[in-house]
C-alpha positions in Angstrom: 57.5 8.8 0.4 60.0 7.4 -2.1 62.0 10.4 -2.5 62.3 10.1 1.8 63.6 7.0 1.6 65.7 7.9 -1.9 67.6 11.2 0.1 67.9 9.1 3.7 69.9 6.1 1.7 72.2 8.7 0.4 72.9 10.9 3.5 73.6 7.1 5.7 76.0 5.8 2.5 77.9 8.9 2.4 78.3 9.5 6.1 79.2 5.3 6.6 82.0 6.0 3.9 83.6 8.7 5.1 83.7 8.7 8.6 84.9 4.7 8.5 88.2 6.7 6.6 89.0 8.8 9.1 92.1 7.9 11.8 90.9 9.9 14.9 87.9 11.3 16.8 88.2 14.8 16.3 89.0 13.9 12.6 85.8 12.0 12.3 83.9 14.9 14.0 85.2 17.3 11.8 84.7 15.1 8.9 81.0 14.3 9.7 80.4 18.4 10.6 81.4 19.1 7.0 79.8 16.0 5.7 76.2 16.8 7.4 76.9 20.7 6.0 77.1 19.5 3.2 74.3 17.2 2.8 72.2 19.7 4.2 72.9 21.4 1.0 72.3 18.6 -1.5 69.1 18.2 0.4 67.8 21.4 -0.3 69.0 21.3 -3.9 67.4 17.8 -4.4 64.2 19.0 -2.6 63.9 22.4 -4.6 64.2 19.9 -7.7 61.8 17.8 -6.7 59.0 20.7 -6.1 60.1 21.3 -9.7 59.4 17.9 -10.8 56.1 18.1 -9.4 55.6 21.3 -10.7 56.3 20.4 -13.8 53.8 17.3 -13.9 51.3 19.1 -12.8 51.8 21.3 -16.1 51.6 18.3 -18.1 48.2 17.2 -16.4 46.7 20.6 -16.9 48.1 20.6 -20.5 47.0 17.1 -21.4 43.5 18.1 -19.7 43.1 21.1 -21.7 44.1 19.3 -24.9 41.3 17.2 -23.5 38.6 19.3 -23.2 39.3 21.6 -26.3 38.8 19.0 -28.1 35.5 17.5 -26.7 33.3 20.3 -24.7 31.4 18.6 -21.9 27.8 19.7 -20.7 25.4 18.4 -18.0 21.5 18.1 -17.9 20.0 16.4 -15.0 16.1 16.4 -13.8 14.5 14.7 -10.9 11.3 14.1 -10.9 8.3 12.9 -8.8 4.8 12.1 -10.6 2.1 10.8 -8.6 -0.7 9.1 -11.0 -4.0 7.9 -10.8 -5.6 5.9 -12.9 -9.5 6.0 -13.5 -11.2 2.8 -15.4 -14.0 3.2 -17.6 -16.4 1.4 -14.7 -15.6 4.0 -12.4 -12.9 1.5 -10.5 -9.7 2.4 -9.7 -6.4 0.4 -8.8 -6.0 -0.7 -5.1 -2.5 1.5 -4.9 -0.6 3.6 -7.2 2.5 4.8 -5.8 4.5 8.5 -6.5 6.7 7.2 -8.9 10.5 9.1 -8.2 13.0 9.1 -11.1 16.4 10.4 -12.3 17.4 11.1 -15.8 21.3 12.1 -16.4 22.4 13.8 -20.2 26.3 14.2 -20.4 26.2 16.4 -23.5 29.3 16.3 -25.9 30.5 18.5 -28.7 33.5 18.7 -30.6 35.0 20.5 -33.7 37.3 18.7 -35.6 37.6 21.0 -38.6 36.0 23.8 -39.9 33.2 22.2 -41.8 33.1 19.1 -40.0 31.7 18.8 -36.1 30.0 16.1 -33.7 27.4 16.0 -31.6 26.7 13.4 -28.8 24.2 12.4 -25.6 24.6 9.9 -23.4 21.6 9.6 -21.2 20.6 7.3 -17.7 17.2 7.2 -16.8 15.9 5.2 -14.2 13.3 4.9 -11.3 14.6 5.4 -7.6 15.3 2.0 -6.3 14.5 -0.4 -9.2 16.9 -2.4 -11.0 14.7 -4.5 -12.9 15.1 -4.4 -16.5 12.0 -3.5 -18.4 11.1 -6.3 -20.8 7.5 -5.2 -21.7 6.1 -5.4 -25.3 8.1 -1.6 -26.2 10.9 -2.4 -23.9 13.1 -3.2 -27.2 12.3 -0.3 -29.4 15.4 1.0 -30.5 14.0 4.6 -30.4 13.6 4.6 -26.4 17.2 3.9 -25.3 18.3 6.2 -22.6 14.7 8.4 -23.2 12.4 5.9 -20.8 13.7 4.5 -17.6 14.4 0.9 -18.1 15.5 0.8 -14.0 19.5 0.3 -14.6 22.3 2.6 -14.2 23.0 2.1 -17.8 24.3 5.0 -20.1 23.1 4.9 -23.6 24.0 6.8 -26.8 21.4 8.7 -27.4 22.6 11.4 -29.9 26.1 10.5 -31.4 26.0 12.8 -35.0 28.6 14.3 -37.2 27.5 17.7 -38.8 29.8 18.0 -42.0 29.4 21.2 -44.4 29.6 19.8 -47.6 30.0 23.0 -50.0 30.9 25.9 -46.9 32.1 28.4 -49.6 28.8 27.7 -51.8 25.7 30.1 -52.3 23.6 27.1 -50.8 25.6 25.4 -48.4 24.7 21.6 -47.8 25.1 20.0 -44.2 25.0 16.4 -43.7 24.2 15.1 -40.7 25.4 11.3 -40.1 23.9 8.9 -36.9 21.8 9.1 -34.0 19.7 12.1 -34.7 19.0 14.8 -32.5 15.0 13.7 -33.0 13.8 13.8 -29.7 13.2 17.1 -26.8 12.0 19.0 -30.1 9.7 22.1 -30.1 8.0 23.1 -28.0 9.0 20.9 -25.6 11.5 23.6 -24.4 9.4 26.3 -23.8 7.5 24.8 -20.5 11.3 23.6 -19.4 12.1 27.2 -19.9 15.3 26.2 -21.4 16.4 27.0 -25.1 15.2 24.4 -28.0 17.3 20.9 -27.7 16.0 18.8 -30.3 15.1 19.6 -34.7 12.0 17.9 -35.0 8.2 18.8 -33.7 7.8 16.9 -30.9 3.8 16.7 -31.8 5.0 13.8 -34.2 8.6 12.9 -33.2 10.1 12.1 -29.9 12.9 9.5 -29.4 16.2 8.4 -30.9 16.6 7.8 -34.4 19.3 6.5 -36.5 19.8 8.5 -40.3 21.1 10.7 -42.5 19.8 14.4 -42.9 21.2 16.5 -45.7 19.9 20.4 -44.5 20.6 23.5 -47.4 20.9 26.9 -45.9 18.5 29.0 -48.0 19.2 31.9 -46.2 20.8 33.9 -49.5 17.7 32.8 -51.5 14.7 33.0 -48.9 15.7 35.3 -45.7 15.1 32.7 -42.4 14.5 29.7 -44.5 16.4 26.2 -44.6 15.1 22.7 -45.7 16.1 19.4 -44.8 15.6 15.9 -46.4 15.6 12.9 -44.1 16.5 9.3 -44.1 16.1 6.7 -41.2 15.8 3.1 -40.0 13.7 3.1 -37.2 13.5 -0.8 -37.0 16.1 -3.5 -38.3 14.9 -7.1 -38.2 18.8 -7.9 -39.6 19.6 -9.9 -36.1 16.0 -11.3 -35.6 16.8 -14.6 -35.2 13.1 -16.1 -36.9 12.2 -13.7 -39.1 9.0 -14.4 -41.8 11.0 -14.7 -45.1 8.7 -11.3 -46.7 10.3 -8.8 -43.8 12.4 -5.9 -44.3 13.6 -3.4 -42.4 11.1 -0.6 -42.0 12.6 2.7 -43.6 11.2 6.4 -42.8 12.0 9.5 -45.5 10.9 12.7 -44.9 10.9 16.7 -46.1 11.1 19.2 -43.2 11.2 23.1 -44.2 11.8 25.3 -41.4 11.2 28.9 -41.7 12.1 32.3 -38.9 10.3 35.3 -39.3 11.7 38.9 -38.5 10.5 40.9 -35.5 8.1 38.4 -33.8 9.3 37.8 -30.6 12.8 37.2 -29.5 12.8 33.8 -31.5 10.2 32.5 -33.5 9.4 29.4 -35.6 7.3 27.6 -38.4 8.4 23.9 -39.6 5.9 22.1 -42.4 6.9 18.7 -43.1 5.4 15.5 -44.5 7.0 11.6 -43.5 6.7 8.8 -45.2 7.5 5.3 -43.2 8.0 2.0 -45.6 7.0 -1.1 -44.1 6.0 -0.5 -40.8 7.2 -3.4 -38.5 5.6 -5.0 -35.9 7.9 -6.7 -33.3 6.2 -9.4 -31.8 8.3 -10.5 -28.7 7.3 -9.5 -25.2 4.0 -10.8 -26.3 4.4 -14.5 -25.9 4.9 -15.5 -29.6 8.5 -15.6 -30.4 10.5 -13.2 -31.7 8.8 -13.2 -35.4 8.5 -9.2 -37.2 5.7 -8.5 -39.3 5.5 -5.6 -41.7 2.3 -4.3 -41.2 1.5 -2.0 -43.6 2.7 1.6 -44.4 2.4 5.1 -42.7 2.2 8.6 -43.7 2.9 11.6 -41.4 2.2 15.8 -42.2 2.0 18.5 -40.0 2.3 22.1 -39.5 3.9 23.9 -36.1 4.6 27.8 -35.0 5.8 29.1 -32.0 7.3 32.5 -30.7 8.9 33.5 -27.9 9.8 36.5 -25.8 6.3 38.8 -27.3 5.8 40.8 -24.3 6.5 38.3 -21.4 5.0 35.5 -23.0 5.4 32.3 -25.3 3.1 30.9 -27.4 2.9 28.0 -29.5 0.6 25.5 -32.1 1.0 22.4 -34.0 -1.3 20.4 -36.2 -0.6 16.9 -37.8 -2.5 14.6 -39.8 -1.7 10.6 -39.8 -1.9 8.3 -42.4 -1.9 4.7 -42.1 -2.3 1.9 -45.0 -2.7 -1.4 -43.4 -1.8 -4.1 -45.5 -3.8 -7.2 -44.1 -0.9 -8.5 -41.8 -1.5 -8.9 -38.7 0.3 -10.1 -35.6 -0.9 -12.9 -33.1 -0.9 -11.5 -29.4 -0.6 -12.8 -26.3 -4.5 -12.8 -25.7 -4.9 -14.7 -29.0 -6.4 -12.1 -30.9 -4.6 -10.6 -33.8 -3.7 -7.3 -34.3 -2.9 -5.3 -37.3 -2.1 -1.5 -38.1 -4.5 0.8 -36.3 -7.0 -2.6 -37.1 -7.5 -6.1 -35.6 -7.8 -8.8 -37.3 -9.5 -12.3 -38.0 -6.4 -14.1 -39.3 -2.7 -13.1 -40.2 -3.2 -12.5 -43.4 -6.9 -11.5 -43.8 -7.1 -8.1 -42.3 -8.1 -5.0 -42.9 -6.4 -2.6 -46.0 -8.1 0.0 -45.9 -6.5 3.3 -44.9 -7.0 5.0 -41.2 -6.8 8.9 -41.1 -6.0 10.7 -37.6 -5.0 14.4 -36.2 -4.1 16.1 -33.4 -3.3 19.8 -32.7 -1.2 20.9 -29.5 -1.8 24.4 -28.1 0.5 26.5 -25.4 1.4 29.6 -24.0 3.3 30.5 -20.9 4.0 34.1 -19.1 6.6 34.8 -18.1 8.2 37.5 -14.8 11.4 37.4 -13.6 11.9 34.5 -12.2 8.8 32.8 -12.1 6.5 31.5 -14.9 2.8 30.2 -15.4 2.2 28.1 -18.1 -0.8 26.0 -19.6 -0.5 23.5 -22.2 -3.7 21.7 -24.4 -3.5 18.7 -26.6 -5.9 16.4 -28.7 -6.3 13.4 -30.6 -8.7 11.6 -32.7 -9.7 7.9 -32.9 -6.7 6.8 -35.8 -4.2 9.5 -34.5 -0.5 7.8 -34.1 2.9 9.8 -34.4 6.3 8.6 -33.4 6.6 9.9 -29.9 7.2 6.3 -28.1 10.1 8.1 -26.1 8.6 11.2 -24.8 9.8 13.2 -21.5 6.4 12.9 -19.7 5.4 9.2 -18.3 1.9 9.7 -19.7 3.1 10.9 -23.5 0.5 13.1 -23.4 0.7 14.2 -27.1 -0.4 10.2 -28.3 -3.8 11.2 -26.5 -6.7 10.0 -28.3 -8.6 11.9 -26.2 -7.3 15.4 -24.7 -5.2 16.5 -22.1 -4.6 19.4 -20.2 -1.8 20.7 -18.1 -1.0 23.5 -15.9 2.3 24.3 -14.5 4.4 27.0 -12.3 7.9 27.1 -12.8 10.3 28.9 -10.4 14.2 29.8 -11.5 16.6 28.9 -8.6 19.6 30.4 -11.1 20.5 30.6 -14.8 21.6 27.0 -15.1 18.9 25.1 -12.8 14.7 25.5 -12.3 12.1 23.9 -10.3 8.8 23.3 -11.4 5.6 21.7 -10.4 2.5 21.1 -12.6 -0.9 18.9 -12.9 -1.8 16.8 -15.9 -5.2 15.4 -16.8 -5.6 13.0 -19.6 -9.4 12.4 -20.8 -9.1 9.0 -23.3 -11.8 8.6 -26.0 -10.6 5.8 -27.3 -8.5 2.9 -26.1 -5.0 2.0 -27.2 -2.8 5.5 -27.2 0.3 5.3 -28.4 0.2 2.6 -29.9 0.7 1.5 -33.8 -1.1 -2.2 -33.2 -4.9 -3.1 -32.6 -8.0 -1.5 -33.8 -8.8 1.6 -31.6 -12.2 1.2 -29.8 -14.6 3.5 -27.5 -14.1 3.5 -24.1 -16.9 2.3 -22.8 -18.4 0.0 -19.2 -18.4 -2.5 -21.7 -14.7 -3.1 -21.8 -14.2 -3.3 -18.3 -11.1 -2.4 -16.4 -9.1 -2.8 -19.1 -10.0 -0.1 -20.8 -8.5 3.6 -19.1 -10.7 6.2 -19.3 -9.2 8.9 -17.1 -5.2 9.4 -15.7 -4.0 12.2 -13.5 -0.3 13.7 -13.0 0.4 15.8 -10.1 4.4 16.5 -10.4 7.2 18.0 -9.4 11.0 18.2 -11.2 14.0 19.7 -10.5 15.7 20.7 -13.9 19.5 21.4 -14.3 21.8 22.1 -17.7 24.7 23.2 -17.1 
C-alpha cells in the first residue's frame, strides 16, 4: 500500500508542474500525452523494481531461516491419551466416580552441532490434563525430577533435556564424551519397544525415569571390547540450597553411579545388555505439601543394581528383561507428616530421631515381548515388586508407574501404525498391590489388608487408548 501511495504522489507532482508551464491547450495536451507516456514507463520500471525488492527479502528470510535451522534441528513428539481407572480398596469398596482421565503431552525435540566434538541436545515438554489449569501442589508436586514428565494441568513448557555432548580426546584409542546438564534419564529401555518407536532415553527405565541434572563422562571401548562402552555418572537429584528453613545437618542429596552397556553381534536387528550399580548420598526428604513447613530431612542413604537385555527384530518379535535389587540404609531420621505420624526411609518412626537403621532390601524384574506384522503389533508386558522395592521412576509415562509396583502388574496392548511417523494404540493394565505405599521412598511398607481400610489400594485397573506422533 505505501509504494501506491509513493508512485501516485509522484505521477500528481510531475503532471501539476508541467502542465501549469505550458501557454496553450493543445500545448498542455501534448505535454501531459508525453508526460503520462512517460510515467507509464517509470511505473513499470519502479514496479519491476519493487517485485525485485520483494524478491530479494524473501531470499533473505529463507536464508536467515535456513541459517536458522542448520543450526538448531527441530523435531516433534506428541501423544494423546485417554485412561480410564478404577480403583479397588482392600474392603472390597470402591470410589463413588472415577472419571476417564484425557491428557496431552507435547516434546519439541532440539539438536544442534556446534563443532565437531562438541553437540547439544534439548526437550522441552507440556503435559497437562484436558481442561484443568490447576496447578498440582501435592506432596511430589515439587520434585525437580517430574518437570514437564507429569501433568501439573498448565500450558507450561519445561526443560526437560538441555545437554551438551563434548568429545573430549576424538582422535584417541578410547575416546571420552562428557555429557553436561539435564540428562537424557528418562523414556529409557524398554520403554520404546511397546511405543514401537526407536530407544529415546540411556538409562533402564526399571530403575530410572525422570529428569536429572549431572555430568556423565562415557569411554567408547569399542577398539578394546567389540559393542562395549561405559559410563560414570554424577547427579543432584535434590538441592535444599533455596529452602528457606532448612535443619542445620542437611545437604544436598548426591547420586553416583557406573553403567556398562554392552551390543552383541547377530541377535536381532538391535540388541542390548546394561549392568550398573547407583549409589545415592543423603537421601532427602522434602517435607512441604505435608502441612509442616518447608524443612528437608536427610533420611538415610540408598543403593541401586540391576541387570537389563533386550533384542529386537528376532523373527517378528521383541523381547526384553530387567532385574534390580534396592538398597536402602535408614539413618533414624524421620519426617513428621501431616497425620502426625513420622516417617522415615522405607520405615516409620516413633520420634525424629529415634528410627529405624537398619537396612531394607527390595527387587523387581520386568518381562516383555511384543510381535510384530506389518503394521500391527500385540504386545504383553509383566512386572513385580517386593515389600522394600523403590527405584527412581517418580516421572514415569504411565499414570499408574507400574514398574514402582510392590505387587505385580500386567499389561496387554495392540498397537496399529497409521504411518512411519505416527501410531495408535490401545491397551489394559492391572495392578495387583501387596503392599501399601508404591512409589514411594517415605513410610514403612505394610500388607494390605481389611484392616487398613480404604486407605489402603489393593487393586487399580487401566483401560487406555493414545495416539503417538514423532516426527
Amino acid at each position: 500500500m505505501n509504494k501506491n501511495i509513493i508512485l501516485s504522489a509522484l505521477v500528481a507532482s510531475t503532471l501539476f508542474t508541467t502542465i501549469s508551464n505550458a501557454s496553450t491547450i493543445e500545448e498542455r495536451i501534448a505535454k501531459l500525452e508525453a508526460i503520462i507516456n512517460a510515467q507509464q514507463k517509470e511505473i513499470k520500471e519502479l514496479k519491476i523494481m519493487a517485485e525485485d525488492v520483494d524478491e530479494i527479502d524473501e531470499r533473505l528470510e529463507t536464508v536467515e531461516t535456513r541459517s536458522f535451522t542448520d543450526k538448531i534441528k527441530f523435531g516433534l513428539a506428541m501423544r494423546v491419551e485417554a485412561n480410564n481407572i478404577s480403583t479397588t480398596y482392600a474392603n472390597g469398596t470402591n470410589p463413588k466416580e472415577e472419571d476417564t482421565i484425557w491428557r496431552t503431552k507435547l516434546n519439541l525435540n532440539m539438536k544442534a552441532k556446534i563443532s565437531d566434538n562438541l553437540k547439544f541436545s534439548g526437550r522441552l515438554s507440556s503435559y497437562k490434563n484436558w481442561g484443568d489449569s490447576n496447578t498440582n501442589t501435592g506432596a511430589y508436586a515439587t520434585i525437580d525430577s517430574r518437570q514437564g514428565r507429569t501433568p501439573d494441568n498448565s500450558s507450561a513448557l519445561y526443560v526437560e533435556r538441555a545437554y551438551l555432548d563434548w568429545i573430549i580426546n576424538p582422535n584417541g584409542t578410547i575416546p571420552v564424551i562428557m555429557t553436561l546438564g539435564r540428562q537424557p534419564s528418562s523414556d529409557g529401555p524398554s520403554y520404546q519397544i511397546k511405543e514401537g518407536m526407536s530407544r529415546k532415553g540411556t538409562y533402564d527405565a526399571l530403575a530410572f525415569d525422570g529428569a536429572a541434572d549431572g555430568i556423565v563422562l562415557t569411554t567408547n571401548l569399542e577398539k578394546v571390547l567389540s559393542g562395549t562402552s561405559a559410563r560414570i555418572a554424577y547427579g543432584v537429584p535434590a538441592n535444599t540450597s533455596n529452602n528457606t528453613s532448612p535443619t542445620a545437618s542437611v545437604v544436598d542429596t548426591k547420586v553416583t553411579g557406573l553403567f556398562i552397556d554392552k551390543s552383541f553381534s547377530g541377535i536381532g536387528k538391535t540388541n542390548l545388555m546394561q549392568v550398573y550399580h547407583v549409589i545415592s548420598k543423603d537421601f532427602n526428604a522434602d517435607s512441604s505439601g505435608t502441612g509442616t513447613g518447608t524443612t528437608d530431612i536427610n533420611v538415610g542413604d540408598f543403593d541401586l543394581t540391576g541387570i537389563m537385555f533386550e533384542v529386537s527384530g528376532l523373527s517378528n518379535f521383541d523381547f526384553f528383561a530387567h532385574y534390580a535389587k534396592s538398597l536402602a540404609k535408614p539413618n533414624g531420621k524421620s519426617m513428621l507428616g501431616a497425620d502426625g505420624n513420622y516417617y522415615g526411609l522405607l520405615s516409620t518412626n516413633s520420634g525424629a530421631t529415634n528410627g529405624s537403621t537398619s537396612n531394607k532390601k527390595g527387587q523387581a524384574f520386568w518381562l516383555g515381548a511384543r510381535y510384530n506384522l506389518k503394521d500391527w503389533a500385540f504386545g504383553a508386558e509383566y512386572n513385580k515388586g517386593s515389600k522394600n522395592w523403590f527405584s527412581f521412576t517418580y516421572a514415569p509415562s504411565d499414570p499408574m508407574n507400574k514398574l514402582a509396583t510392590r505387587g505385580d502388574a500386567t499389561e496387554l496392548y495392540i498397537s496399529k501404525k497409521i504411518n512411519k511417523y505416527a501410531n495408535i494404540r490401545a491397551g489394559f493394565m492391572k495392578i495387583n498391590y501387596d503392599y501399601t505405599n508404591s512409589g514411594s521412598h517415605l513410610g514403612k511398607p505394610e500388607t494390605v489388608t481389611d484392616g487398613l481400610g480404604t486407605k489402603a489400594i489393593k487393586e487399580k485397573t487401566n483401560t487406555y487408548v493414545t495416539f503417538n506422533v514423532l516426527f
